[in-house]
TORVEX-847337 format. One line per field, with one value per residue (C-alpha): x, y, z; residue number from 1. Coordinates in nm, 3 decimals, padded with zeros to 5 digits. Example, Ala and Ser with C-alpha at 12.3 -4.5 7.8 and 13.67 -1.06 7.14 Angstrom:
2
x	(01.230|01.367) .
y	(-00.450|-00.106) .
z	(00.780|00.714) .
k	(1|2) .
***
This chain:
651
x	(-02.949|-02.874|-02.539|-02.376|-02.072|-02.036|-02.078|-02.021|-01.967|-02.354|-02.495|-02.414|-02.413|-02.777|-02.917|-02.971|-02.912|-03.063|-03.438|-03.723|-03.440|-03.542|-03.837|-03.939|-04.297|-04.415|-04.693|-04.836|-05.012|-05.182|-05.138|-05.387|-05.295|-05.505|-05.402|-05.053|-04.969|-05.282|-05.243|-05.553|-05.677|-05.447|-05.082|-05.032|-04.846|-04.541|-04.451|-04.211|-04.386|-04.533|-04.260|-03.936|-03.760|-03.485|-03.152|-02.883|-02.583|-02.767|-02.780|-02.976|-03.330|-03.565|-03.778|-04.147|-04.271|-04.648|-04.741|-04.821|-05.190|-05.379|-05.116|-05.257|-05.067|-04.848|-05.040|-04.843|-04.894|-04.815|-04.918|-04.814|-04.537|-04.367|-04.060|-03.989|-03.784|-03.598|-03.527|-03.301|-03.394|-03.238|-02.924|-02.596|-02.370|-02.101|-02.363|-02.518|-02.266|-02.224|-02.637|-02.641|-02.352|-02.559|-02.953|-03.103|-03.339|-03.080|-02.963|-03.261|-03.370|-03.476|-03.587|-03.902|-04.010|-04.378|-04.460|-04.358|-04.045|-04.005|-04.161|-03.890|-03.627|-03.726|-03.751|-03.397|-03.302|-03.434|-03.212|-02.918|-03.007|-02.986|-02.716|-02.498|-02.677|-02.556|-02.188|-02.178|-02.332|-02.746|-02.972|-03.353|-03.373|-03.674|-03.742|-04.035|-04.079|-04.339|-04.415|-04.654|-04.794|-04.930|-05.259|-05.123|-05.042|-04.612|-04.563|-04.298|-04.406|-04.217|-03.998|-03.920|-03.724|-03.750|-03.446|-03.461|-03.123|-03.215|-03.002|-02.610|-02.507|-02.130|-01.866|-01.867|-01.593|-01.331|-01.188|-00.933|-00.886|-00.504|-00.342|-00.092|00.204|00.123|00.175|-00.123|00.076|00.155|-00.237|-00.378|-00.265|-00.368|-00.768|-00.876|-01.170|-01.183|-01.454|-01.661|-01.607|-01.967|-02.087|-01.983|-02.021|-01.745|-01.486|-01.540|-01.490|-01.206|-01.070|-01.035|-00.812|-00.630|-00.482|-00.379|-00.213|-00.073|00.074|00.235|00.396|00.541|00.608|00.364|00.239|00.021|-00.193|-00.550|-00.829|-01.168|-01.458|-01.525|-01.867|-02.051|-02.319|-02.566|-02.750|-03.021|-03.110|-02.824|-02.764|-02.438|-02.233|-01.908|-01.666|-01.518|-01.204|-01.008|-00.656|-00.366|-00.044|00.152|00.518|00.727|00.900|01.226|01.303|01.482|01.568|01.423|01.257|01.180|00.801|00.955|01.145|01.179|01.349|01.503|01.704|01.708|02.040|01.915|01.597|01.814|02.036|01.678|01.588|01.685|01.716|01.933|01.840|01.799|01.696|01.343|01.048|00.828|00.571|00.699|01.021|00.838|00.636|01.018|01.065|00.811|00.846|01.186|01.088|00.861|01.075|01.335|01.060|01.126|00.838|00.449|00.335|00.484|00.341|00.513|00.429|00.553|00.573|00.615|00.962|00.986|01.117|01.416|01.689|01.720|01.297|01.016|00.919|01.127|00.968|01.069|00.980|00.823|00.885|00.651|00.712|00.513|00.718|00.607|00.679|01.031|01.069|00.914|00.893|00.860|00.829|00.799|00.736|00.797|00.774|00.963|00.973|01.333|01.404|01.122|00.957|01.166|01.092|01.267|01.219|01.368|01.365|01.405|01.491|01.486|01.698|01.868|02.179|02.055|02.056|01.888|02.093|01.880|01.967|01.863|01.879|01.728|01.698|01.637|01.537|01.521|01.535|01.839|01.933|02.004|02.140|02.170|02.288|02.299|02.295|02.329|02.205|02.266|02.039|02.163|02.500|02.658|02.425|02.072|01.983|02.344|02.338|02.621|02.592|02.800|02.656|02.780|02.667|02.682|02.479|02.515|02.369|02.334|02.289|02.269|02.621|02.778|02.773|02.935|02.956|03.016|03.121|03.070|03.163|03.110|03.039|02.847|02.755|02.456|02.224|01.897|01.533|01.223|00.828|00.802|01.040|01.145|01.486|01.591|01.944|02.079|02.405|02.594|03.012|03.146|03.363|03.323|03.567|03.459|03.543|03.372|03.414|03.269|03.277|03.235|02.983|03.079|03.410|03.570|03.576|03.367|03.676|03.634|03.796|03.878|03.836|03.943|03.824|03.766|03.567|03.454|03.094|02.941|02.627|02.499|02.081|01.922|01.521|01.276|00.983|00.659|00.651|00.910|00.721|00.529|00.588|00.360|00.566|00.951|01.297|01.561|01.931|02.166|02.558|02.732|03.136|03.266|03.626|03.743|04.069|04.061|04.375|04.256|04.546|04.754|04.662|04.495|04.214|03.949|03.622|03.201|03.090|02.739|02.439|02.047|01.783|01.401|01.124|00.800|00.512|00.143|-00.036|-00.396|-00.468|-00.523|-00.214|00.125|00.440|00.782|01.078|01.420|01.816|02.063|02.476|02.714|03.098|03.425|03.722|04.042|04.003|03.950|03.596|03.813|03.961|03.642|03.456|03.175|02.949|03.054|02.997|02.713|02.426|02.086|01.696|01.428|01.182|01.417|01.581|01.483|01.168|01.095|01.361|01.515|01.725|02.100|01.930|02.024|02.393|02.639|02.633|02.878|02.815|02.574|02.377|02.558|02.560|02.897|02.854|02.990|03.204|02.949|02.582|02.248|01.939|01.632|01.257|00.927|00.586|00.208|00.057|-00.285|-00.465|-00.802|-00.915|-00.698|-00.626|-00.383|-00.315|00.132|00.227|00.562|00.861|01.222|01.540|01.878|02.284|02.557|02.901|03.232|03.362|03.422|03.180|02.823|02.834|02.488|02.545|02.355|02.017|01.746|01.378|01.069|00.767|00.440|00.110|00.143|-00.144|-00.155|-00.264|-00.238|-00.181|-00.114|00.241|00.292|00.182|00.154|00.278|00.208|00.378|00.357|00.609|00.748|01.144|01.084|01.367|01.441|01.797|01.795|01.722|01.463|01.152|00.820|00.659|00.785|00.577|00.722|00.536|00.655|00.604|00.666|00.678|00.960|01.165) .
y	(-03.393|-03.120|-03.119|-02.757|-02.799|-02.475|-02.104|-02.171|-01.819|-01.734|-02.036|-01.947|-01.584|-01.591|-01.973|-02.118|-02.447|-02.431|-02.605|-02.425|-02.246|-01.862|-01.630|-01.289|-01.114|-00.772|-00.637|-00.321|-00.132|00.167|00.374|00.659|00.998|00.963|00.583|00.522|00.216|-00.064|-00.318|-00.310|-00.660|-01.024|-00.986|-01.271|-01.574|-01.652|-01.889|-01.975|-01.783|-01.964|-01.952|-01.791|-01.661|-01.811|-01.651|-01.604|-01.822|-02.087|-02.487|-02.611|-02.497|-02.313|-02.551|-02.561|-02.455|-02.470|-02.161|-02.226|-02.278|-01.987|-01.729|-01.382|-01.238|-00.916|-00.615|-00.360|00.025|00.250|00.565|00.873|01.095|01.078|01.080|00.719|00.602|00.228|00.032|-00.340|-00.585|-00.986|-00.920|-01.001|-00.726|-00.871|-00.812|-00.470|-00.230|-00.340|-00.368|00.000|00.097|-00.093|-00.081|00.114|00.198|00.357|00.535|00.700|00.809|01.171|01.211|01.202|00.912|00.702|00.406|00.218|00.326|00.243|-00.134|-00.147|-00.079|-00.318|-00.582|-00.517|-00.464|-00.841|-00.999|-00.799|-00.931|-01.285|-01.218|-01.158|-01.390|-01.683|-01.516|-01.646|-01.960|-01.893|-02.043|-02.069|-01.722|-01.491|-01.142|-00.987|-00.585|-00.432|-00.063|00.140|00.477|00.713|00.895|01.264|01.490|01.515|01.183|00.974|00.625|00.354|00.054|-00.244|-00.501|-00.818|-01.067|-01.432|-01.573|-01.955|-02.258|-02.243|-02.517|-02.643|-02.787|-03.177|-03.278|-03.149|-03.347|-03.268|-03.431|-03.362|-03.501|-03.809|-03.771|-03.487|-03.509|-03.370|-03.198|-02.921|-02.815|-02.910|-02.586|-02.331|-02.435|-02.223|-02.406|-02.714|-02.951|-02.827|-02.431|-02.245|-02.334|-01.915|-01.860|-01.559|-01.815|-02.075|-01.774|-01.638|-02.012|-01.985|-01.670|-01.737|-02.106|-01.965|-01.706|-01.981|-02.217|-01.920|-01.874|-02.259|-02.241|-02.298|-01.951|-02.094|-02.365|-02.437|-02.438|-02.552|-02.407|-02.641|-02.901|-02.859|-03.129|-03.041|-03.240|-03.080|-03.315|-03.306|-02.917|-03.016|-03.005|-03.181|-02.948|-03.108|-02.911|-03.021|-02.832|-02.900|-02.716|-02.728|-02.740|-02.585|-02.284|-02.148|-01.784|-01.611|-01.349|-00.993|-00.742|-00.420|-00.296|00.059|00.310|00.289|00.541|00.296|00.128|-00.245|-00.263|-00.083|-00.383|-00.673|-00.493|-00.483|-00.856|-01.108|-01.401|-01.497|-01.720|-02.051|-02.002|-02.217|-01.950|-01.804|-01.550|-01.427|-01.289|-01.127|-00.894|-00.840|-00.669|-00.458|-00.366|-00.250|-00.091|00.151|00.211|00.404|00.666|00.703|00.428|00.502|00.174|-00.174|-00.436|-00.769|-01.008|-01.401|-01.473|-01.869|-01.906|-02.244|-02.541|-02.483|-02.734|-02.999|-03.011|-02.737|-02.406|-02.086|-01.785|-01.457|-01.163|-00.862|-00.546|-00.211|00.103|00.401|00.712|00.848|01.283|01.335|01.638|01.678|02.008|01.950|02.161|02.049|02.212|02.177|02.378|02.340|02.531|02.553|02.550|02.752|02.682|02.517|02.520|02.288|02.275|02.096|02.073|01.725|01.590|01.231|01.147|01.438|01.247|00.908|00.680|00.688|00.991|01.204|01.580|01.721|02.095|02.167|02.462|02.500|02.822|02.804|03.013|02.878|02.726|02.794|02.551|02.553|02.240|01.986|01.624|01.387|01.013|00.738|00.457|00.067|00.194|-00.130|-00.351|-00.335|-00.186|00.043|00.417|00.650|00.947|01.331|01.576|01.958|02.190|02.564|02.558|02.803|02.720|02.936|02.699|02.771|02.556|02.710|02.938|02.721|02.810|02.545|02.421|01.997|01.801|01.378|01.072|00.786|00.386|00.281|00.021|00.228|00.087|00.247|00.271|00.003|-00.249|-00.250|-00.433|-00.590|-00.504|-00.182|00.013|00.324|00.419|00.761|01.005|01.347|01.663|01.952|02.350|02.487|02.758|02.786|02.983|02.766|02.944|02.728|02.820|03.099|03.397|03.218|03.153|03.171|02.895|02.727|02.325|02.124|01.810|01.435|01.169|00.830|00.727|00.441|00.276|-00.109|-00.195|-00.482|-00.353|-00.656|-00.410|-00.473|-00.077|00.186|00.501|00.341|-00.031|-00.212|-00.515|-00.607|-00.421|-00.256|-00.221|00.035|00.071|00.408|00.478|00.766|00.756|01.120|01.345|01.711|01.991|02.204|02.323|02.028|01.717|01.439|01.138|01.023|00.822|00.821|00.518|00.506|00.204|00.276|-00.040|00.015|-00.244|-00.254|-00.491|-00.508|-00.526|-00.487|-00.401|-00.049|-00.036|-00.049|-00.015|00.074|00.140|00.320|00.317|00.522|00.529|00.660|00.734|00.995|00.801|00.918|01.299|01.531|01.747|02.076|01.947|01.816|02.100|02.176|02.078|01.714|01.697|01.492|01.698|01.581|01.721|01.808|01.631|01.316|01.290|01.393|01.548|01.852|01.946|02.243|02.155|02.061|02.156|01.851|01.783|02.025|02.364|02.675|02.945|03.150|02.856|02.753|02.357|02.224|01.884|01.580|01.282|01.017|01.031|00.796|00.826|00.581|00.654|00.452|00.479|00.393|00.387|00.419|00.441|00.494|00.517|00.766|00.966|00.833|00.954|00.890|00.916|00.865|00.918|01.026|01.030|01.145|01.230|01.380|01.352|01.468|01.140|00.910|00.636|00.765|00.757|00.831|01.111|01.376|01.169|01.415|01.290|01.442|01.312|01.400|01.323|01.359|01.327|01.144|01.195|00.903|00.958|00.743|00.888|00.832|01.000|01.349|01.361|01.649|01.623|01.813|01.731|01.893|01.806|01.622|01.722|02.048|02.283|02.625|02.792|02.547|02.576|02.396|02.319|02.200|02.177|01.980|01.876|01.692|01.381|01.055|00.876|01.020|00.648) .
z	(-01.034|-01.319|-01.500|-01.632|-01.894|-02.038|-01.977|-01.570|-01.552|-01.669|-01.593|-01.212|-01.210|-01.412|-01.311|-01.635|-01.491|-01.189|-01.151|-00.979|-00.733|-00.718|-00.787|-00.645|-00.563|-00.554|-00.302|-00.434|-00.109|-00.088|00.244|00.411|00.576|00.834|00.952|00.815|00.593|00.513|00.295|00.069|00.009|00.061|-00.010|-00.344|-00.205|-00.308|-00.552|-00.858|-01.205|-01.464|-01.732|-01.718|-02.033|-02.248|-02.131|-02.417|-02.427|-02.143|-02.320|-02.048|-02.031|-01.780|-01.583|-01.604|-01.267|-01.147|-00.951|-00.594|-00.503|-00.466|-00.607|-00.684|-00.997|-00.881|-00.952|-01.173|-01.071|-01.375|-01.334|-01.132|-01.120|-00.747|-00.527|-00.376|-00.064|-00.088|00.248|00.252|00.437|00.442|00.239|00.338|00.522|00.264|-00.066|00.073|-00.004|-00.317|-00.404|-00.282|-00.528|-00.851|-00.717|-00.988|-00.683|-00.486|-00.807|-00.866|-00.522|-00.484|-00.808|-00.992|-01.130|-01.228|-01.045|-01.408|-01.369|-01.061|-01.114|-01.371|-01.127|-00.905|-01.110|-01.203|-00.868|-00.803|-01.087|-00.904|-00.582|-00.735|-00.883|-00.574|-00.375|-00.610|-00.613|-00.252|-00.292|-00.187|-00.488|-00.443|-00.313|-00.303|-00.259|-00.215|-00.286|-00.132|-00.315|-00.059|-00.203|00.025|00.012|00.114|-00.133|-00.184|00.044|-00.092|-00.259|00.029|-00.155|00.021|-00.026|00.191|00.064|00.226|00.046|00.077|00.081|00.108|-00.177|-00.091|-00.319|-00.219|-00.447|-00.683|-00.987|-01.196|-01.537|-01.672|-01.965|-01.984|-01.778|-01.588|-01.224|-01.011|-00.771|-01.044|-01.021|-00.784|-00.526|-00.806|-00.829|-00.556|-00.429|-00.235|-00.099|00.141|00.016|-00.021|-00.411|-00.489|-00.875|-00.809|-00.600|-00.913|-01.189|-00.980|-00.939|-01.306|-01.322|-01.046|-01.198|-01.487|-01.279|-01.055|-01.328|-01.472|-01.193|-01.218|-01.517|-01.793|-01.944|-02.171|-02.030|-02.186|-01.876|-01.995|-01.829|-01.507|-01.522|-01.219|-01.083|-00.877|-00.613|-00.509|-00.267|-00.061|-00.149|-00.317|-00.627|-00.796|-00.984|-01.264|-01.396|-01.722|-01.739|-01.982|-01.832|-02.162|-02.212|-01.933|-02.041|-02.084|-02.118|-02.430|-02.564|-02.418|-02.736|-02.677|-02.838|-02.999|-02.796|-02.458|-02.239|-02.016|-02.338|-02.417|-02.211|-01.933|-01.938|-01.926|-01.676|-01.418|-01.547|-01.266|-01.522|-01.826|-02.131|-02.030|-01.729|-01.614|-01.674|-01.397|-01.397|-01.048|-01.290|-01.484|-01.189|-01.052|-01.387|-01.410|-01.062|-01.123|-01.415|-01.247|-00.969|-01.208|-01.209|-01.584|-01.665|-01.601|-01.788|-01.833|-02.068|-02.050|-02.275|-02.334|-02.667|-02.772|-02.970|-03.068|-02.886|-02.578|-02.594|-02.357|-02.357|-02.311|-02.509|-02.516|-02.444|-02.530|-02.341|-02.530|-02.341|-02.417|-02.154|-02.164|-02.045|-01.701|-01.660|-01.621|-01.452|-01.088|-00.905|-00.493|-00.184|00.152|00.483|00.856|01.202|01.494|01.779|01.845|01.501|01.367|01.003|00.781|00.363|00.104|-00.310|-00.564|-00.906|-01.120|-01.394|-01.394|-01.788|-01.778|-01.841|-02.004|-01.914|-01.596|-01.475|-01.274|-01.205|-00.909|-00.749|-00.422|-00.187|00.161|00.331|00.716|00.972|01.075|00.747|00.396|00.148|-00.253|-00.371|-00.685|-00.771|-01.015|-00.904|-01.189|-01.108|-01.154|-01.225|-01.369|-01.137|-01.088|-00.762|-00.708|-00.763|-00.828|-00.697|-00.737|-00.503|-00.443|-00.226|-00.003|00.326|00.586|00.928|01.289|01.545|01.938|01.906|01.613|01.310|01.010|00.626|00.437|00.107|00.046|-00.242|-00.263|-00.409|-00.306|-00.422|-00.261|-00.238|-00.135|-00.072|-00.204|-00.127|-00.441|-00.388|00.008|00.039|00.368|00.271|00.190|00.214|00.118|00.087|-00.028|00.036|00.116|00.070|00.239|00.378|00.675|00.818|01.162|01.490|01.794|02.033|02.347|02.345|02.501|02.314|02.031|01.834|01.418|01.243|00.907|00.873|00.599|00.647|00.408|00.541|00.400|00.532|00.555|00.635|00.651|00.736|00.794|00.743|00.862|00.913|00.675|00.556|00.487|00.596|00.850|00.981|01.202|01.323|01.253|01.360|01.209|01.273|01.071|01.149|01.058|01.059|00.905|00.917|00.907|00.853|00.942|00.861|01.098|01.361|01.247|01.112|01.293|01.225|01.370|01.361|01.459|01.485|01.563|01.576|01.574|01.643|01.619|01.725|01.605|01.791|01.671|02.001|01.829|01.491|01.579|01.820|01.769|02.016|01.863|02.030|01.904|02.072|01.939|02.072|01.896|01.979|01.836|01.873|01.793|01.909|02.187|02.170|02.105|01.805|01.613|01.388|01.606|01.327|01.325|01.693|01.821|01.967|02.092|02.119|01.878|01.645|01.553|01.869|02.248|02.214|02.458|02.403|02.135|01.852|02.026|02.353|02.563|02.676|02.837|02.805|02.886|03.104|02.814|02.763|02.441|02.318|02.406|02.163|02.237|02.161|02.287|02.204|02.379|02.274|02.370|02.249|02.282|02.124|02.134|01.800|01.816|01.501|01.416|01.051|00.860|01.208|01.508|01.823|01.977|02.357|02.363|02.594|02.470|02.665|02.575|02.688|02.536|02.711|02.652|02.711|02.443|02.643|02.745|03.100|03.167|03.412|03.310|03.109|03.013|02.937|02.779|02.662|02.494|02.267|01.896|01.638|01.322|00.987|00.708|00.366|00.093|00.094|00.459|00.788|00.890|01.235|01.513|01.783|02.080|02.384|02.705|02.915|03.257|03.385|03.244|03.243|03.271|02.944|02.860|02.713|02.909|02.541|02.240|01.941|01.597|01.244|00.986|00.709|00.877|01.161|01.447|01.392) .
k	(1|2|3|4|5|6|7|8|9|10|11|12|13|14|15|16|17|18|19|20|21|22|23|24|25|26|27|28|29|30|31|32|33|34|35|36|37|38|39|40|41|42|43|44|45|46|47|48|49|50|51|52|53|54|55|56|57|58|59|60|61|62|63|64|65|66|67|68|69|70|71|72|73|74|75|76|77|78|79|80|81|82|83|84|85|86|87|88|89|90|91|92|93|94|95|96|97|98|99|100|101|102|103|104|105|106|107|108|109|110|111|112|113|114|115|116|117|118|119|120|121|122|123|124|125|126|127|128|129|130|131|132|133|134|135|136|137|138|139|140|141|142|143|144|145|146|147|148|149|150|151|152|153|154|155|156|157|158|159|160|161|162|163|164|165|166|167|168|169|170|171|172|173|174|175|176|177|178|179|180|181|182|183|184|185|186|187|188|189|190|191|192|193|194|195|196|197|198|199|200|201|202|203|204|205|206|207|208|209|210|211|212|213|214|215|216|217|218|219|220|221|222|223|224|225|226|227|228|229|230|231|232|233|234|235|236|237|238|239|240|241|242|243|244|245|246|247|248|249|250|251|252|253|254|255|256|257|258|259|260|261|262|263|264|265|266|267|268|269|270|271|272|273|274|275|276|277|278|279|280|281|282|283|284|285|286|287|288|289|290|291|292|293|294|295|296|297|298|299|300|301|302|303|304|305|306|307|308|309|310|311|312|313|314|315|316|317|318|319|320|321|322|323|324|325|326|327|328|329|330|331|332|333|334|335|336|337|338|339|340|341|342|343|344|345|346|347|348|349|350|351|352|353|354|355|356|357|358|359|360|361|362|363|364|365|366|367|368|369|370|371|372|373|374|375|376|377|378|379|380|381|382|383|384|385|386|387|388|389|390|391|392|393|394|395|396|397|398|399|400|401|402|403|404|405|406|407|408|409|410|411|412|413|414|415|416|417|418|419|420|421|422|423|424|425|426|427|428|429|430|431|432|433|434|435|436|437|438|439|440|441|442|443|444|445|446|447|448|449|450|451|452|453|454|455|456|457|458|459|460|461|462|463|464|465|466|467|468|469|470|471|472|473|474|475|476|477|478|479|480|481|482|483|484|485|486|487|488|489|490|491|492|493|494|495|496|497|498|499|500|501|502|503|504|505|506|507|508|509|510|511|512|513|514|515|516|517|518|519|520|521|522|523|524|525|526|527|528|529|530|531|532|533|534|535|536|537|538|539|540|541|542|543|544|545|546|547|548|549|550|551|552|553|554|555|556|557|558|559|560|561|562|563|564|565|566|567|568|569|570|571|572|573|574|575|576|577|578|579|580|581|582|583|584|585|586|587|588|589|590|591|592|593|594|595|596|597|598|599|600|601|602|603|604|605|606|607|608|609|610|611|612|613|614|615|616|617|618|619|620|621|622|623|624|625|626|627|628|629|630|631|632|633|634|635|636|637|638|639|640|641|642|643|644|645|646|647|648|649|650|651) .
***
């Protein structure tokens, strides 16, 4: 039985304290052309070496160990410049990958090199071996290289390595040693390692990170962990873990200092913080913060840092939180691109600037040039507007559209307050109100004698979600729900109101891990006005990309006697999906179906379907999706393919 109280970290990644457990043999061979591979002579039995050196920083020393009876002493080729091939046998599929990435073997193949040299990297190769083997738990290992050099002339020198990992050692008990007082309970989640675990140097080392990590998290920033005592039966192939840790005083937070200049502004900090002085200290706090800090966009670097401040009343130690923010770019120039066939290709750029008006007021302009689209618009967006997590928002802009329903020039000005999720911090809640004041005018194509007219209209939009999905751009399991009402007053040929209401649900089910099945309703309702009255542009329409697929842009509903989208005061719209993903590609059949009426209820009269195959490619931003699609039940006018790209998933 062998007991290791310090350096666990070496003393288990290196096996200063472990008796007679490991050794490794080479087998030099020569090989003929004529014949292949022969071994010339008896292959040396294996067996422990004589002596082993002193390693630095080890207490405990190496073990004499008799060779085995009969060993032949590995025969060392020097000489002999030559091109060498390495093959792996024995190792772990969980070590090999990484062996490959460090073997100074594998690192060296194709080039020249002497058989010295290439002794030398084996024999480094064999520490590394050890190394990993022990990170898992094997000790007594060997490996045997075998280094066969062939006799014709340019014929690569064969390297083998034969691992056989040796014993699994397990963790048979774990016992913790805390000071006066403190109740167990507080630790003992945060060790990481438990009886019966594999005896893994790297689970033990990252045991050691990870209950610091995990009393911070309770509580207790600055607890002293000792390095653990381990002893080893070797015998029973088992070891005791003895851990001392002294949590220290609970903390409390204080006050919040800023490390020099930061663009976000001490104010702006405490704003984001989701604590107050006083308050009972947590790491978990702290990660919040610099979340939110990075998701203003302004920050490319957080350093948090608890600093002890003396004594908190009522018990415990105040901490104070030292805040240090590196600034990330602040201006951002974007473009994006999309193709439709109905709708054609489709361009948008914008220009950023993120402080523009500090703090946190971002300035945006944007462009969109379309084939049946052109917009020029600006916005400003200040970020946790008296609350973390609200934005104000002032937008303005021209946009002139020719639709199959509609011509419209228009002229918007608004203002939102919005709760809005991001890729960094997904919310389950989020919500929006403004108002909107706007001048359109627009020629109705459906209408008899395509009538030009002027609407002056102000709406107030809304929107409430509930997101339970597990990823923004492209969940995997969860649903969402989002309600819409825009309550709306138009001057247009007297003055009337009226209101869209509208709800949206989507459904996502893992059914493998490569396949997923989501599912999307849409209904939506005018109330309040007649079809003829509403600006044809704030009519509902179906078909395209986001909607009906098969289908053109506004294609499905009723149409006059030129083919021309009526719109609607009722909209339903149902779509499924089978997600099936393989690597970073995917491959979508889905199914779409879709009405518009001219009643204020769908009445599911006139339902049109379509449905299609899309591809997928996954980026670290999100999919790119292909989809290609065709109408089951087709009107007249209608094309037989539809063909759409774009960033993101359809729902």
């Amino acid at each position: 039985m062998i007991v290791c109280s310090a350096g666990v970290r070496a003393a288990l990644a290196v096996g200063g304290c472990w008796a007679g457990l490991g050794w490794a043999s080479v087998v030099v061979a020569q090989g003929t052309a004529a014949q292949g591979t022969v071994t010339q002579g008896t292959a040396p039995q294996i067996g422990p070496p004589d002596t082993l050196a002193p390693r630095p920083g080890i207490t405990v020393p190496w073990p004499d160990a008799a060779a085995a009876p009969g060993a032949a002493a590995p025969e060392a080729v020097t000489s002999g410049d030559v091109r060498y091939t390495v093959a792996l046998t024995g190792l772990d599929d969980r070590l090999a990958p990484r062996f490959r990435t460090e073997s100074a073997l594998f690192k060296g193949r194709g080039a020249v090199a002497n058989l010295a040299q290439i002794n030398r990297r084996a024999a480094d190769d064999r520490d590394l071996i050890d190394l990993l083997l022990r990170s898992l738990g094997y000790y007594g290992g060997r490996t045997v290289t075998t280094i066969v050099q062939g006799n014709a002339p340019g014929t690569p020198v064969a390297v083998t390595l034969a691992v056989d990992p040796g014993p699994l050692y397990h963790v048979a008990e774990v016992r913790l040693t805390l000071p006066p007082n403190t109740p167990a309970g507080l630790v003992e989640g945060g060790i990481g390692v438990k009886a019966g675990d594999p005896l893994g140097a790297a689970a033990i080392a990252a045991g050691q990170d990870g209950l610091k990590a995990y009393l911070s998290v309770r509580g207790h920033p600055f607890a002293t962990i000792d390095p653990p005592e381990i002893e080893v039966d070797h015998a029973t192939r088992t070891a005791t873990l003895t851990q001392h840790v002294d949590p220290g005083a609970a903390g409390r937070f204080g006050r919040i200092r800023v490390d020099g200049k930061s663009v976000v502004g001490q104010a702006g900090i405490e704003r984001l913080a989701r604590w107050h002085p006083g308050d009972p200290y947590t790491a978990t706090d702290l990660d919040d913060l610099r979340r939110a800090l990075i998701a203003t966009g302004l920050v490319g670097g957080v350093t948090l840092a608890p600093i002890a401040a003396g004594p908190a009343p009522g018990g415990g130690e105040t901490i104070d939180v030292v805040v240090h923010t590196d600034t990330a770019p602040l201006r951002t120039v974007a473009a994006t691109g999309g193709y439709s066939t109905s709708q054609g290709a489709r361009l948008e750029a914008s220009w950023e600037h993120r402080n523009l008006l500090p703090p946190n007021g971002a300035v945006t302009f944007r462009a969109i040039a379309a084939e049946h689209e052109q917009l020029l618009g600006a916005e400003l967006r200040r970020q946790n507007w008296r609350s973390r997590d609200t934005t104000l928002v002032f937008d303005i802009f021209g946009d002139s559209a020719t639709q199959d329903a509609f011509n419209a020039r228009t002229i918007q000005v608004g203002a939102t307050i919005e709760r809005e999720t991001n890729l960094i911090w997904q919310k389950q809640w989020y919500y929006s109100l403004g108002t909107q004041a706007l001048i359109s005018i627009e020629r109705d194509k459906s209408a008899p004698g395509n009538p030009l007219k002027t609407y002056y209209i102000a709406a107030t939009p809304a929107s409430l979600t509930y997101d339970g999905s597990n990823n923004l751009l492209d969940p995997t399991r969860g649903f969402r729900l989002t309600g819409r009402a825009s309550p709306e007053l138009s001057f247009a040929s007297g003055t009337f109101p009226y209101v869209k209401l509208q709800v949206e649900a989507t459904k996502y089910v893992p059914l493998t891990d490569r396949i997923t099945f989501a599912a999307r309703g849409h209904l939506g309702t005018i109330a309040g006005a007649s079809k003829g009255d509403i600006a044809p542009s704030r009519r509902f329409y179906a078909g395209g990309g986001g909607s009906v697929r098969g289908y053109g842009y506004q294609a499905v509903g009723p149409k006059d006697a030129d083919g021309s989208p009526r719109g609607g005061d009722s909209i339903a719209e149902a779509s499924v999906e089978a997600r099936f993903r393989l690597g970073d590609f995917g491959v979508v059949p889905f199914f779409d179906a879709g009405e518009i009426d001219t009643a204020t209820i769908p009445r599911f009269r006139d339902v049109r379907y379509g449905a299609g195959i899309g591809a997928r490619y996954y980026t670290s931003f999100g999919p790119v999706r292909i989809d290609v699609a065709t109408p089951i039940n087709p009107q007249k006018g209608d094309a037989r393919v539809q063909f759409y790209v774009s960033i993101g998933q359809a729902f």
